[in-house]
N, C-alpha and C positions, 0 to 999 in steps of 0.2 A: 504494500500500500504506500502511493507514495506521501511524503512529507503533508503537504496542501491537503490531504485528507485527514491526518488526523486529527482535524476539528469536527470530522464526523464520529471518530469512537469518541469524542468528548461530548457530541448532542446524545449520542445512545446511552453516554453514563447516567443522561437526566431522563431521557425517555425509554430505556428501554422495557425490555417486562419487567415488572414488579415480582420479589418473592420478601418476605416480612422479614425474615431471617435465610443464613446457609443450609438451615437443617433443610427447611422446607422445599429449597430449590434442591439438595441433594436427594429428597424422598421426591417430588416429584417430576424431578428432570433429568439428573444427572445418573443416579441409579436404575429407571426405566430406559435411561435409552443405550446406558452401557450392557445392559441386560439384550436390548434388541438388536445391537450390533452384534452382538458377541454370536448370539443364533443367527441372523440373517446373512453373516459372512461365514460362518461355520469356521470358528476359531477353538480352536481345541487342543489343549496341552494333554501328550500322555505319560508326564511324569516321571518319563527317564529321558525324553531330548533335552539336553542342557545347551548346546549351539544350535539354530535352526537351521537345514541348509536347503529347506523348502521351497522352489522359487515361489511357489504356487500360495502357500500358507505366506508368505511375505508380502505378498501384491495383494491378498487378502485383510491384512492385518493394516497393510497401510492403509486403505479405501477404507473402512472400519474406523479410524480414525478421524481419518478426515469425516466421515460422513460422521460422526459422533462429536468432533467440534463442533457442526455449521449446525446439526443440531441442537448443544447446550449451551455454547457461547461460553461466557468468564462472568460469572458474578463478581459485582462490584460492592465492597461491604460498606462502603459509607451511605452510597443513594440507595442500595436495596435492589437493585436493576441491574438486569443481564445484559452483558452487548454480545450482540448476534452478528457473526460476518457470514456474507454468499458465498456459496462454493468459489464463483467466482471473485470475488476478493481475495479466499484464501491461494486459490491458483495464480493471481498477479502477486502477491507475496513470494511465493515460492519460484516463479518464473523469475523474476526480479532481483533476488537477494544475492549477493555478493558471494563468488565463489570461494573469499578467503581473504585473509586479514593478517596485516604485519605485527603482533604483537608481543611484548618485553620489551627491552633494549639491551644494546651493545651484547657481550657474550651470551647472554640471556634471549636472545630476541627469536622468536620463533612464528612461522607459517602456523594457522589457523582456519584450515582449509574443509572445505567437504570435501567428500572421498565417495568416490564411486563404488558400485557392487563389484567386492573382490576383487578390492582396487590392489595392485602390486607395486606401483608407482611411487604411491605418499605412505611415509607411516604414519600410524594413529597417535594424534595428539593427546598425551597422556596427561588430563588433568587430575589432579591429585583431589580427593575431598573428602575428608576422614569425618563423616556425620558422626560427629563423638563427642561427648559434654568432655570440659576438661577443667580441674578446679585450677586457681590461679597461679599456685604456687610450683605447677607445669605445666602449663598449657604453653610459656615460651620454648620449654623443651621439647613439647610434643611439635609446635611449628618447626624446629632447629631438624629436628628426628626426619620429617616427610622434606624439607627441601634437602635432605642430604643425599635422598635418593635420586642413585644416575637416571634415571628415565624420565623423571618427572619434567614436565615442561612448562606447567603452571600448578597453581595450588589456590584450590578455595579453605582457606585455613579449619583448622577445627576449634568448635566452639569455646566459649568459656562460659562455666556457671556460677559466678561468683563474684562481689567484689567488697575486698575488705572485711571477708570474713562473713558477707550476707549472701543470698541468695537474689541471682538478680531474677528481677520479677518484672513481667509486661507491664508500661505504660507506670512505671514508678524512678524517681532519680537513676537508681540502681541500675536498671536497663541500661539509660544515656553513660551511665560511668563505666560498667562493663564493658561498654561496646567500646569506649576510648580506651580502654587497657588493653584490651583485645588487637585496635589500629597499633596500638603501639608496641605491643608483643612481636607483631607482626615483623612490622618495623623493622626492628630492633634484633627477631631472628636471620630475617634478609643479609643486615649485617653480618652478623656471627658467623656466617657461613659462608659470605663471600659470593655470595650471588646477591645483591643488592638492584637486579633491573628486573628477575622474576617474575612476571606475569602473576599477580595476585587478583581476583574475584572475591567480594562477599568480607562484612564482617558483620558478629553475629554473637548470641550469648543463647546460651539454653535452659 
């Protein structure tokens, strides 16, 4: 979607459907239609493939998707209102979006590319994202620990639960302090280790 149009997701944030709450849009929108995709593409895991290499269950799984976005949309938690996009929106999206992106810098700096089916060409961009609460007193260690891994080419850090001995909590000081201990763990591990241009994503507390 290009740029000039995003003042239309911003009309659908005030007009789009109404649901009172998330619960409500997940019981009657998001849960029925992941249910009708799921049978009308006939998707079906049996529990011992762990890689798929089905082209067939692939192109099925994709379509499924998409047809299960344009169906629920994104609920928006402040207005209460879903924004719905056209198939076609989502296909100018995807026609359109950039095949890859220069990101780090200097030693650090790395291609951020899509990759074709059973691409042999690019290797896969290995970002790091350890979803782990980590109390404060390491959580700069546990940052030091994943950027020391050779593969790694960016990192979405892992979290911190804590600060100053409280627990940080949504929407109270503790959040906004956490998340600045957190930027600056960060920081400060990039250092330590001598990779200081890193490709970092995300900070966060749990």
């Amino acid at each position: 979607m290009s740029t000039y149009r995003m003042w239309e997701v911003f009309e659908r944030v005030e007009n789009g459907p109404f649901f009172k709450d998330q619960s409500e849009w997940m019981l009657k929108s998001f849960i029925p239609n992941m249910r009708r995709v799921v049978k009308e593409y006939n998707i079906k895991y049996d529990g011992k493939t762990i890689v798929n290499c089905d082209d067939d269950l692939a192109d099925r799984v994709w379509q499924a998707a998409k047809d299960f976005f344009v169906s629920v949309g994104v609920y928006h938690q402040e207005s209460h209102r879903v924004i719905k996009f056209t198939e076609e929106e989502v296909n100018e999206v995807l026609y359109t979006k950039r095949p890859c992106y220069m990101i780090g810098a200097g030693h650090d700096q790395r291609w951020l590319r899509v990759r074709s089916v059973e691409d042999r060409e690019h290797r896969p961009f290995h970002l790091f994202s350890p979803d782990a609460n980590f109390s404060t007193d390491i959580h700069k260690k546990a940052c030091m620990a994943y950027l020391k891994e050779p593969l790694l080419d960016g990192l979405c850090a892992p979290l911190i639960e804590d600060f100053m001995g409280r627990k940080a909590m949504s929407q109270t000081p503790t959040e906004v302090a956490a998340a600045m201990e957190h930027a600056m763990n960060l920081r400060d591990a990039l250092r330590l280790v001598g990779k200081p241009d890193v490709w970092t994503v995300s900070v966060g507390n749990g």
